[in-house]
N, C-alpha and C positions, 0 to 999 in steps of 0.2 A: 403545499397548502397546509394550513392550519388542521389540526383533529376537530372536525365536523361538532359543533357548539352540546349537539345533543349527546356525542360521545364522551362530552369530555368534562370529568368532575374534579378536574383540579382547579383550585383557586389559586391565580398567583399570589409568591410571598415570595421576598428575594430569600433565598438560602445561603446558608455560609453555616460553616461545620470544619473544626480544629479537631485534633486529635491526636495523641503521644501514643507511637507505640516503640514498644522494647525489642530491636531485630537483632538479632543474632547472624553476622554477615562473617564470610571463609575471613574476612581483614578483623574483626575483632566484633565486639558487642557495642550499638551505637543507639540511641533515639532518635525516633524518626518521626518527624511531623508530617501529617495529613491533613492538607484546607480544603473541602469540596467550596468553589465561590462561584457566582453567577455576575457577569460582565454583562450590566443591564444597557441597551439603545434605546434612545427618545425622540417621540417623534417631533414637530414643531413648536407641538403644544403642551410639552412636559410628559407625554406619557407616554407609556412604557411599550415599545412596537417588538420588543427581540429582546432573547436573553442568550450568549451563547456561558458554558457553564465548563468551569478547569477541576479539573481533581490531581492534586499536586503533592509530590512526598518530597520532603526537604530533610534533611540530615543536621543542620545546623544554620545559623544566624550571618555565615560570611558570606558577606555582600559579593566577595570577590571568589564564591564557588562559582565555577559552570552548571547554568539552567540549560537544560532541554526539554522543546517543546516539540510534542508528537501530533500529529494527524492521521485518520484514516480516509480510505477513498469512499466509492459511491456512483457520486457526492453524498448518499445519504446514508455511511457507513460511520457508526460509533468507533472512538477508540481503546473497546475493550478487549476488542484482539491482543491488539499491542500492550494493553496491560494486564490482563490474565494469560499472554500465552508466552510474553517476552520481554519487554521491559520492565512492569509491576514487581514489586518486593514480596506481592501474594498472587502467585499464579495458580492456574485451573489445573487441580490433578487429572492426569491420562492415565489408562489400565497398562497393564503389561504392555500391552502390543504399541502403545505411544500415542496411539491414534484415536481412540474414545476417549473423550471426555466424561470426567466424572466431575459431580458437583459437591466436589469439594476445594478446598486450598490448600497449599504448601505455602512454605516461604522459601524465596530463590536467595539463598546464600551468596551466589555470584551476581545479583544484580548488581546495575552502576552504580549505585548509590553512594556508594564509598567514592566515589571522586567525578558524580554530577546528579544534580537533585533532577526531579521530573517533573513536565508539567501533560499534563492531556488534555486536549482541546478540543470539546464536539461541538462543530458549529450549528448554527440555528437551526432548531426542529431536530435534535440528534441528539442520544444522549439524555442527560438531562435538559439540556439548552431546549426553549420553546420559541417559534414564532407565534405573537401575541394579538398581533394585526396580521390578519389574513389580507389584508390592501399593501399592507408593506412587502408581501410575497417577492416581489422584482427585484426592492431591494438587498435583499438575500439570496435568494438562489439563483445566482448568473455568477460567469467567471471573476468578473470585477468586483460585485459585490461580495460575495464570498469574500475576495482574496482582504478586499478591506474592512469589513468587520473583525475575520480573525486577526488582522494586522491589531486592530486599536485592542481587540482583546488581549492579546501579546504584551501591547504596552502597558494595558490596565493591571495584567500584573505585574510585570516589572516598578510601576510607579507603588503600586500597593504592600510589595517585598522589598523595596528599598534595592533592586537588585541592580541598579544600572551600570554598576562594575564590574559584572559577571559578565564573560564568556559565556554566548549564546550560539544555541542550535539549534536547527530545526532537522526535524525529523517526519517523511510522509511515505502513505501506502499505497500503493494503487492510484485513486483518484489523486491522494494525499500529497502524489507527488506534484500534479499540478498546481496543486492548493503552495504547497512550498514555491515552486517555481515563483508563483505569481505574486507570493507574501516577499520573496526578494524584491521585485519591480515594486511594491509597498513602500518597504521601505527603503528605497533610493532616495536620492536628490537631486532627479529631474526637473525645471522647474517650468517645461515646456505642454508637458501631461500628463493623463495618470493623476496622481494623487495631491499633488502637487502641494503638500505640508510639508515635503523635503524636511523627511523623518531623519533619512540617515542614521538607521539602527546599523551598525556594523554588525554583520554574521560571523562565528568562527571555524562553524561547519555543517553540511547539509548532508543527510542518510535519505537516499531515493529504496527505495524497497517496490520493487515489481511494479518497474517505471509505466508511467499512463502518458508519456508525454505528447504521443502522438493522436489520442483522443482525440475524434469528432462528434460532433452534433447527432449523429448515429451509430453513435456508441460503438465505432472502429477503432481496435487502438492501434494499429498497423500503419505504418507511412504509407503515404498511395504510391509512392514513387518504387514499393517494394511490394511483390507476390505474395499472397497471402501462405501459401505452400512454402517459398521461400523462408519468407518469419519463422514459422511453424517448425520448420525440420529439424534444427538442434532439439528442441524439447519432444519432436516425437519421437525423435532417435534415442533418447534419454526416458522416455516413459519404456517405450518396447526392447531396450534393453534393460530396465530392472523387471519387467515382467516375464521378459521370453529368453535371454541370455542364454539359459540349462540350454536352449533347443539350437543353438546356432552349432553350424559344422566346428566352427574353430575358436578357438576363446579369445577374445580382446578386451580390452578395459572398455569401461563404462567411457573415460575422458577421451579414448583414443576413438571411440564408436561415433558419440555425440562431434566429435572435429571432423573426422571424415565424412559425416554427413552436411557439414557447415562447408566444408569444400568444394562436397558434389555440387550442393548447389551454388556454390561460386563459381565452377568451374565449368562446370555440366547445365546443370540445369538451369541456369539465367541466359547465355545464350543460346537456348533452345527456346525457350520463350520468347526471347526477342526475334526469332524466326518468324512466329507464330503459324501460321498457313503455310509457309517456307521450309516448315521441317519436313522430313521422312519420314513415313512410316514404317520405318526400321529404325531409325533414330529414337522416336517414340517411345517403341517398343522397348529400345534395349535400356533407356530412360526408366521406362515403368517398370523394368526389372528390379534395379537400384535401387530404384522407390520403394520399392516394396521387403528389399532386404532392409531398409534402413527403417520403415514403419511399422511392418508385420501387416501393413495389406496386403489386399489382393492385386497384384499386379493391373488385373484389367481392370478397376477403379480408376487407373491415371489413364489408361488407353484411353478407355470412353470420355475422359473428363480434359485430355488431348493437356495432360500432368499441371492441371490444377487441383489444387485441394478447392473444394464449392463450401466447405465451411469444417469448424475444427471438430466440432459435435460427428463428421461424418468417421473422423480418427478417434474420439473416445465411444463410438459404440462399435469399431470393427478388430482394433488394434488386439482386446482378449476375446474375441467375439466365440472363439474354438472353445472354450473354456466357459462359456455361458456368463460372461459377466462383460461390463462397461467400466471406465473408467470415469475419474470425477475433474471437471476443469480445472478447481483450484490445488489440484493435488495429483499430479496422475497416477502416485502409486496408489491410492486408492479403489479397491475397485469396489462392486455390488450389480448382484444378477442381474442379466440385463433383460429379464420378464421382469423388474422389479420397477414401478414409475419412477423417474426420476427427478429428485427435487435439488437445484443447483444448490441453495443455502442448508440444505439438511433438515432431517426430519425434528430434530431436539436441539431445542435452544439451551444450552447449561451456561452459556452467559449472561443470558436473561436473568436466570437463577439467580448467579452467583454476585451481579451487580444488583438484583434489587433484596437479597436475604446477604450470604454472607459476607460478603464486603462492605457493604451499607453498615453491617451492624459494626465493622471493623472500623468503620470511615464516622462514628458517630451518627448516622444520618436515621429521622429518625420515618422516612417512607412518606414525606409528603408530594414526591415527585417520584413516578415512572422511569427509569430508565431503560430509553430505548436504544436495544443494538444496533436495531436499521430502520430507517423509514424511507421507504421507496417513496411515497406520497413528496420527498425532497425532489426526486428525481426527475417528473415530471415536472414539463413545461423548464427544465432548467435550462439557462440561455447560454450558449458557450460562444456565441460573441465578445468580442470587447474593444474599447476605446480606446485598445492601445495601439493596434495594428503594429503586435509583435505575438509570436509563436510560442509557445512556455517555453522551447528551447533556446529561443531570443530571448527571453525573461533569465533563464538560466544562466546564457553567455554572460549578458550585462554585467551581470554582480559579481559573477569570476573576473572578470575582466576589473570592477570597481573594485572588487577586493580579493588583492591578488594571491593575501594570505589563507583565505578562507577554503577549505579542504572540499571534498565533494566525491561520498563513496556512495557508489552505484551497485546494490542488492539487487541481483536475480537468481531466484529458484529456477536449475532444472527439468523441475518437474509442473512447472507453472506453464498451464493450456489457457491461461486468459489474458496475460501480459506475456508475450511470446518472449522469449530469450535472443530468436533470430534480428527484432524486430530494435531489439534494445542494442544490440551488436552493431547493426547498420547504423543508428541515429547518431549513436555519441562515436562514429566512424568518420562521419559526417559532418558534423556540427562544427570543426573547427576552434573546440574548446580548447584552455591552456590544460597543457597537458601536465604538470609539475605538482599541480594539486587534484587532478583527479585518481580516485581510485576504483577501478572494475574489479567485481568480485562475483563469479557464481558458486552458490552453495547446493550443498543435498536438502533442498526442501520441495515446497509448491508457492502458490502466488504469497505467502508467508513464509518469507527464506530458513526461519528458527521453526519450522511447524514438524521436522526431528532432531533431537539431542544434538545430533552431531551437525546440521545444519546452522543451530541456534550458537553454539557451542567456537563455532568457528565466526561467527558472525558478529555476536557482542565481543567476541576476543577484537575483531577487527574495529569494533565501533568503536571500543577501551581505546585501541591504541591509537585512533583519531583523536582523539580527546587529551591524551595524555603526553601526547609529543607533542 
């Protein structure tokens, strides 16, 4: 929905804001331009119903560099993650420990910039981007809508940068990755439904980061055809072995821990569930032993729950439980006491900050629009139907399959309790994609694969060299 009339004392004005600056990258000293632009929508009768709004760093005027365009999820998540914690040229400084946020800026020396410009895209009501007609709501926040406004945003920049010969990417987070899937099906050239302006933008390669593909309408992202415990066990095994490792009888690797546990439950514990009522109670039992070696539960947790997990929140308050702390979903080395309430998005915004003070002042801009990191008020009533009757992961196939050159690296964090690892493992196991251009990849992070040095570090090395080969 719209910011309620009495909230809200912004008067619309389109924005657009240029700006040179001097960066100093590990490749040599370059200038780099910064456009904030607002890609306005009209309603029947000229007027202005939606603005979705890009903030873009270009390096130079060649038509024929690679643009990438980024999204985050949600649906009502900004994407100033991804440009103050990872791909931005001015990321959010962290304290010693890596993990606080401080509001301040660096400049990332290793960003892509040296061989692809960036674009960031928050769509309607995110961001800068406003919905202006609160009647036009439908048209915007549903799967299809979505996927097609950012689609013509995409092109509004391209037609406005002269960039039509540029090598194009898209890049999504979480939600973000649906948002991509779905901007492929955009722009195809089907001429049967869907979009049917049979755009035929050619893709050259697509970064899924802490896949949402299996998202439903209640906010599941788990296939149903898979256990939710299932999903879940690689990254619990991967939380409770960077927490409890010191305590185990005998030492194993982190990668050897997290695989044996991806086993168990391929081996062990999926046909023990398909027993259901059928099992033993010895069977069970010796089941919830496992279990509890590979989680750091309590064994009689899975007894009683006859080796379901009833929800993942029951693994981030038990997992350091001995230790008086909880863990965080989107991170699970994270921890904080667990007398302590807990708030999933955290108690201090420093992107708030830092998108509406010092980047703003960096970006020329001169504060006549709010920028929001998130607005849940998107999320509501959002329709995840659509007109296409195809799956994002049938959205996905299509365009691999239409364009057979186009690459597709698939980002998940270990440590990520909200976009499961198990769950990401089984889909694209499944899905029957060409296999020649996809790339699996898990890093040391959480639901943001670069959210430690050495996570981020391995991660843009791998996106570089998507891009570069």
């Amino acid at each position: 929905m719209a910011i309620p009339a009495i909230y809200n004392n912004e008067v619309f004005t389109k924005m657009s804001s240029v700006a040179k600056h001097s960066f100093e990258h590990a490749s040599g000293s370059f200038i780099v331009k910064s456009f904030v632009e607002d890609h306005v929508f009209y309603d029947e009768n000229g007027c202005a119903e939606a603005v979705i709004n890009t903030i873009a760093y270009t390096k130079d005027t060649d038509e024929r560099r690679p643009v990438m365009f980024l999204w985050n999820g949600g649906p009502g998540s900004a994407t100033s993650v991804l440009n103050l914690e990872c791909f931005g040229p001015y990321q959010m400084k962290k304290d010693a420990d890596g993990m606080t946020q401080v509001n301040e800026l660096v400049e990332d020396r290793h960003c892509l910039l040296d061989i692809c410009d960036l674009v960031f895209v928050d769509p309607v009501g995110i961001g800068f981007s406003r919905l202006l007609n609160s009647k036009s709501k439908d048209k915007y926040y549903s799967l299809d809508g979505d996927a097609r406004s950012n689609a013509y945003a995409v092109l509004d920049w391209i037609r406005a940068h002269r960039r039509w010969d540029s090598p194009v990417y898209l890049v999504g987070e979480s939600y973000g990755t649906v948002r991509v899937s779905r901007l492929l099906e955009e722009f195809g050239r089907n001429p049967m439904y869907g979009n049917r302006m049979m755009l035929g933008l050619k893709i050259s390669g697509v970064v899924l980061i802490g896949v949402a593909l299996s998202i439903d309408g209640n906010g599941n992202c788990c296939d149903p055809k898979l256990d939710l415990l299932t999903s879940a066990l690689p990254t619990m095994a991967a939380v409770n072995w960077y927490h409890n490792h010191d305590k185990f009888g005998s030492y194993v690797s982190e990668a050897d821990f997290v695989e044996s546990a991806w086993r168990f439950a391929a081996k062990d514990l999926t046909p023990a569930l398909f027993e259901g009522e059928e099992c033993t109670e010895e069977e069970i039992s010796r089941l919830a032993i496992k279990l509890g070696e590979f989680t750091g539960m309590d064994p009689s947790y899975f007894v009683k729950t006859r080796l379901r997990l009833n929800d993942v929140e029951d693994f981030m308050t038990q997992v350091i439980a001995s230790d008086g702390k909880r863990v965080d979903i989107y991170d699970g080395r994270v921890a904080q006491p667990l007398a302590k309430a807990y708030n999933v998005v955290g108690d201090n915004n420093i992107p708030l900050l830092l998108m509406n003070g010092k980047l703003a002042e960096k970006l020329s801009l001169n504060g006549q629009r709010l920028y929001y990191t998130g607005n849940i008020n998107v999320n509501d009533g959002w329709s995840y139907s659509s007109s296409y009757n195809l799956s994002n992961m049938d959205c996905l196939k299509n365009a691999m399959n239409r364009m057979p050159d186009m690459k597709v690296l698939v980002a998940s964090g270990r440590y990520d309790l909200c976009t499961l690892l198990g769950n990401t493992r089984y889909i694209f196991s499944h899905a029957g994609l060409p296999k020649q251009n996809l790339i699996m990849r898990e890093y040391s992070g959480g639901h943001g694969v670069y959210s430690s040095e050495e996570g981020k570090k391995k991660f843009l090395a791998d996106v570089r060299t998507m891009i570069s080969d």
